[in-house]
C-alpha positions as CSV (number, residue, x, y, z in Angstrom):
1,X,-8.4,4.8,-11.7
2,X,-12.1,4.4,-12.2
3,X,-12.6,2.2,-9.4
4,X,-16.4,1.8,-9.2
5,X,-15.7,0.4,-12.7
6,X,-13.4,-2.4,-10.9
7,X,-14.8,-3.3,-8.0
8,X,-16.0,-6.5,-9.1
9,X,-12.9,-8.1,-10.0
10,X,-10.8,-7.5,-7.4
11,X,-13.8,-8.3,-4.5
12,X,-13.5,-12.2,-5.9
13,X,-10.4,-11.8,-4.2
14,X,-12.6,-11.3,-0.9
15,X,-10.5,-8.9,1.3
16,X,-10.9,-7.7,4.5
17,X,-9.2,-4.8,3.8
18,X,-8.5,-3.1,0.5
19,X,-6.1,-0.1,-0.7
20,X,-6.8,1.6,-3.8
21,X,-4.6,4.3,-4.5
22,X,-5.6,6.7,-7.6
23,X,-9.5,5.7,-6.6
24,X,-11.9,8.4,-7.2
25,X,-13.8,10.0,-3.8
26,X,-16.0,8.3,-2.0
27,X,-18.9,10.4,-3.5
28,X,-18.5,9.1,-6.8
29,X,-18.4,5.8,-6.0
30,X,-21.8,4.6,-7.4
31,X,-21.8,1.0,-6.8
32,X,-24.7,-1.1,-8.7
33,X,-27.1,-3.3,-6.1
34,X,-25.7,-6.3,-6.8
35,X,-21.8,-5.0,-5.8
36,X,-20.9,-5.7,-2.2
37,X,-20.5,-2.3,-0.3
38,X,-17.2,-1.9,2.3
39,X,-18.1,-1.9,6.0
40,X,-16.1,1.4,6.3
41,X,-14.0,3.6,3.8
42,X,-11.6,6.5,3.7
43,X,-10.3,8.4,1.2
44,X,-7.5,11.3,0.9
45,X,-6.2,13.6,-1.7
46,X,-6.9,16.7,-3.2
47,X,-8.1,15.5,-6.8
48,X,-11.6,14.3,-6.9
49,X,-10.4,11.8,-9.7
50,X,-7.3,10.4,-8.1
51,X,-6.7,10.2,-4.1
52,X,-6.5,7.0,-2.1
53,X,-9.0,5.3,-1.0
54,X,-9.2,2.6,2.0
55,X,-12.4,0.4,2.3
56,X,-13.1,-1.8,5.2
57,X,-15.6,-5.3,4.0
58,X,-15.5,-7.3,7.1
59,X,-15.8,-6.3,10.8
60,X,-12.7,-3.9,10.8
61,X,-13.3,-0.5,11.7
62,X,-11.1,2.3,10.2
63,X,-10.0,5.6,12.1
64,X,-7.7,8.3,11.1
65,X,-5.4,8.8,14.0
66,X,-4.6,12.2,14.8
67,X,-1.1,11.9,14.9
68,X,-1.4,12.3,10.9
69,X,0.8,14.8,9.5
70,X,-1.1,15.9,6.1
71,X,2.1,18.0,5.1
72,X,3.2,14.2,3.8
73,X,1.6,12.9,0.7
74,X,-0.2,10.5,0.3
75,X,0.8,8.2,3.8
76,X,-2.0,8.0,6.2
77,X,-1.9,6.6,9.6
78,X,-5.1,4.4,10.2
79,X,-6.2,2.8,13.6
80,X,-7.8,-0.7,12.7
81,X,-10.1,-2.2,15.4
82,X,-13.5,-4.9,15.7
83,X,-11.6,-7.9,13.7
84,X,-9.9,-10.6,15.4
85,X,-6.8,-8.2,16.7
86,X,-6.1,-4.6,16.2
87,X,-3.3,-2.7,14.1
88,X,-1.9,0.6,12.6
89,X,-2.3,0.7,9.2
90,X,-0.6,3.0,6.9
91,X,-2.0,3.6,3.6
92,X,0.6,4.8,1.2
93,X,0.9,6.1,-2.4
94,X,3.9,8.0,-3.0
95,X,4.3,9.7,-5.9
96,X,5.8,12.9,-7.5
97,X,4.6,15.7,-5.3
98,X,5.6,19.5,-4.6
99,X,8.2,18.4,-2.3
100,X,11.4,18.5,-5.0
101,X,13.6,17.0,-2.1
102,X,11.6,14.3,-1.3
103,X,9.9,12.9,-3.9
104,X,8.4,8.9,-4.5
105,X,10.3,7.0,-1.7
106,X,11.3,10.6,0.4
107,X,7.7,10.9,1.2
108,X,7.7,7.2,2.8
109,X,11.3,8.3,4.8
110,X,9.8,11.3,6.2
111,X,6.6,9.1,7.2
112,X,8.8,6.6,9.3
113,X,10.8,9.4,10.5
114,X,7.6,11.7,11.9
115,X,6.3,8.7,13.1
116,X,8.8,6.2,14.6
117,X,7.2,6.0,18.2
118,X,3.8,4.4,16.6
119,X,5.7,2.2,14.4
120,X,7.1,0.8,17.5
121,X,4.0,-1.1,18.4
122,X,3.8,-4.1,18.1
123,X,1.3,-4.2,15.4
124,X,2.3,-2.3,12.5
125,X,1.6,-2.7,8.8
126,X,2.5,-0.2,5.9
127,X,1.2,-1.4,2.7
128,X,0.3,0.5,-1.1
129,X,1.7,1.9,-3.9
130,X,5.4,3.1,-2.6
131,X,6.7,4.0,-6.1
132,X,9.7,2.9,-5.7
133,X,12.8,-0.1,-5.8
134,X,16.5,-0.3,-5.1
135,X,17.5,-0.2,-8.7
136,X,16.5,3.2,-8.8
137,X,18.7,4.2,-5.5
138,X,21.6,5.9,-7.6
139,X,19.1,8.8,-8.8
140,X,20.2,12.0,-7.2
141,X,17.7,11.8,-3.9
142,X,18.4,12.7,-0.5
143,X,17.2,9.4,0.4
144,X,16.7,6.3,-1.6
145,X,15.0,2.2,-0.8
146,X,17.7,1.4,1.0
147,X,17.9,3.9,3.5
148,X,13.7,2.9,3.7
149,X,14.7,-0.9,4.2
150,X,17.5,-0.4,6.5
151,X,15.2,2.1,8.9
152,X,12.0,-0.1,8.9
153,X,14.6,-3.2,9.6
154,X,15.5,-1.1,12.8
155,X,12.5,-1.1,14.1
156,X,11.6,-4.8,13.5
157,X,9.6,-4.0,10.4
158,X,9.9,-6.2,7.4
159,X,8.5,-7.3,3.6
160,X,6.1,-9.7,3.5
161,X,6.7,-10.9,0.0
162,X,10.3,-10.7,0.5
163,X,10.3,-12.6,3.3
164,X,7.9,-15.3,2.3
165,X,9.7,-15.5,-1.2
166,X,12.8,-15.3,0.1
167,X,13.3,-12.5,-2.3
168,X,16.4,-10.0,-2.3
169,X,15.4,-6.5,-2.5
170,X,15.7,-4.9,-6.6
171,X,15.7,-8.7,-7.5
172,X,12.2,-9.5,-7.0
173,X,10.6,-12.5,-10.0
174,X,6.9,-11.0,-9.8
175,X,6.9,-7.6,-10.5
176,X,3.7,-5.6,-9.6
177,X,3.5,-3.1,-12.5
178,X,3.8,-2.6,-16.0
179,X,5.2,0.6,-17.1
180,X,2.7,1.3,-20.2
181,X,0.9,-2.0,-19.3
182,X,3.9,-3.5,-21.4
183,X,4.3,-7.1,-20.4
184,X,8.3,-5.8,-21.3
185,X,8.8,-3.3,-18.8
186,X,8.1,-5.1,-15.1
187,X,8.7,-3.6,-12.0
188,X,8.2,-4.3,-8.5
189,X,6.8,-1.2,-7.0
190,X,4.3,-2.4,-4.7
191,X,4.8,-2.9,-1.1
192,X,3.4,-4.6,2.4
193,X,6.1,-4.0,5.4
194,X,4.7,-5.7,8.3
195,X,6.1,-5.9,12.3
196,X,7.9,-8.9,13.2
197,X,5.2,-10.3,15.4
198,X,2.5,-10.2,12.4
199,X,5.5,-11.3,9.9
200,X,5.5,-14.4,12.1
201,X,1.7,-15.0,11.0
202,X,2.5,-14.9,7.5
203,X,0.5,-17.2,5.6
204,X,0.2,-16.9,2.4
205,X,1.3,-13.4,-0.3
206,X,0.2,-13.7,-4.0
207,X,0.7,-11.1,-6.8
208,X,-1.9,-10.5,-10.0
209,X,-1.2,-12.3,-13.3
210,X,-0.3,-10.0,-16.0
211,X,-2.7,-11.4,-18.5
212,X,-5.7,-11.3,-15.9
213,X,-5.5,-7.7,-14.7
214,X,-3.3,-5.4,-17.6
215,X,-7.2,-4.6,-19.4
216,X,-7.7,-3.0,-15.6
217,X,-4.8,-1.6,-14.9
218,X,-1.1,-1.0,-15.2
219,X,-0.3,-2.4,-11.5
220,X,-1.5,-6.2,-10.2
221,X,-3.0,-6.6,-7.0
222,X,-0.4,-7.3,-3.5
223,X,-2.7,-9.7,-1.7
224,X,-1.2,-10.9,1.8
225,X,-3.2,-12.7,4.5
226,X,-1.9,-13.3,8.0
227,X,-3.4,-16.1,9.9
C-alpha cells in the first residue's frame, strides 16, 4: 500500500512493466517532479486505497481487452503492444473475496477457465500477487495450486522462477513474502507463469532481499526479464 510513497525504490529496478497490487488509484498518485512518471497505467478495484495498479515506463502500451470478465476478482486481461513484440498480460491479485467457493487460488482457476482460448496464444504472461502455494492444497477448496499448475501446464504455460531455478513447486528457497514482515514466516506467494515460447527467452528472474525491502513492505519484488 501507499505506493506513491514507494515509487522510488522499486523504479532503480528500471521496469518496463510494473504490477502493484494493493496500489491506491490512479488519482492519488501524486508523484513529486523529480519521480519518473509511467508511459501508461491502469488500475482496478473497488477500494480507493487498495486495487491493482499496472503502469507502463517504456514504449509498451496497455489496453483492457474486452473479453474481461469483472465478475473475477482481481485478474485482468491486458493487451500489450508498441515494445519490441506484443503479449497478453494478466494482472492478478487474488485474495479473499465474496466468492466463498472460490477464494485466493479459485479466482486464478476460474480466470484460466473463462479464458482458455486467449491463453492459447502464443504470447501469454500471468504474473502478481496469486496468494497462494501447494502447501496449502489440503485446505477444504474446490480447487487448489495444483489443479492451477497442472491446467496452465496444459496449455504450454509455465513458472519462470521455477523453471529458471529449477525449483519444485511448495519447495521454493526464496520466498516472496513475510507473513507480519517476520523474517520467520517466508512464503512463496508471488507468481510469473509465462508461454513456452517466451519461457524460451528467459534470461534472468531475481527476488527482493528481505533486509532491503521488509521497511516497504511485507512482499519482495518478482523481477523477470525476457530477452
Amino acid at each position: 500500500m501507499a505506493f506513491r510513497k514507494k515509487v522510488q525504490f522499486i523504479l532503480s529496478q528500471s521496469p518496463d512493466i510494473l504490477i502493484v497490487p494493493e496500489c491506491e488509484h490512479l488519482d492519488k498518485l501524486k508523484f513529486s517532479d523529480e519521480i519518473l512518471k509511467p508511459s501508461d497505467s491502469l488500475w482496478f478495484g473497488k477500494n480507493l486505497n487498495k486495487g491493482l495498479g499496472i503502469f507502463s515506463y517504456g514504449d509498451y502500451k496497455l489496453r483492457l481487452l474486452e473479453i474481461h470478465n469483472p465478475e473475477i476478482k482481481t485478474i485482468i486481461p491486458i493487451e500489450v503492444t508498441g515494445g519490441k513484440y506484443s503479449f497478453v498480460l494478466f494482472a492478478i491479485w487474488a485474495f479473499n473475496n465474496d466468492d466463498p467457493d472460490y477464494r485466493y487460488i479459485g479466482q486464478v482457476w476460474k480466470a484460466i477457465n473463462y479464458y482458455e482460448n486467449l491463453l492459447k496464444q502464443e504470447n501469454v504472461i500471468l504474473i502478481g500477487d496469486f496468494n497462494s502455494n501447494v502447501i496449502w492444497d489440503k485446505l477444504k477448496r474446490k480447487v487448489n495450486h495444483t489443479n492451477v499448475i497442472e491446467k496452465l501446464s496444459d496449455l504450454n504455460i509455465y513458472s519462470a522462477y521455477h523453471k529458471f531455478f529449477n525449483q519444485i513447486p511448495g519447495k521454493e528457497i526464496h520466498p516472496t513474502f513475510f507473513l507480519y514482515r517476520h523474517q520467520n514466516k517466508p512464503y512463496h506467494i508471488d507468481y510469473c507463469f509465462a508461454s513456452s515460447k517466451l519461457i524460451e527467452k528467459l534470461e534472468k528472474v531475481e527476488i527482493g532481499v528481505y533486509e532491503d525491502w521488509k521497511i516497504h513492505s511485507d512482499h519482495k519484488p518478482l523481477s523477470i526479464q525476457f530477452k
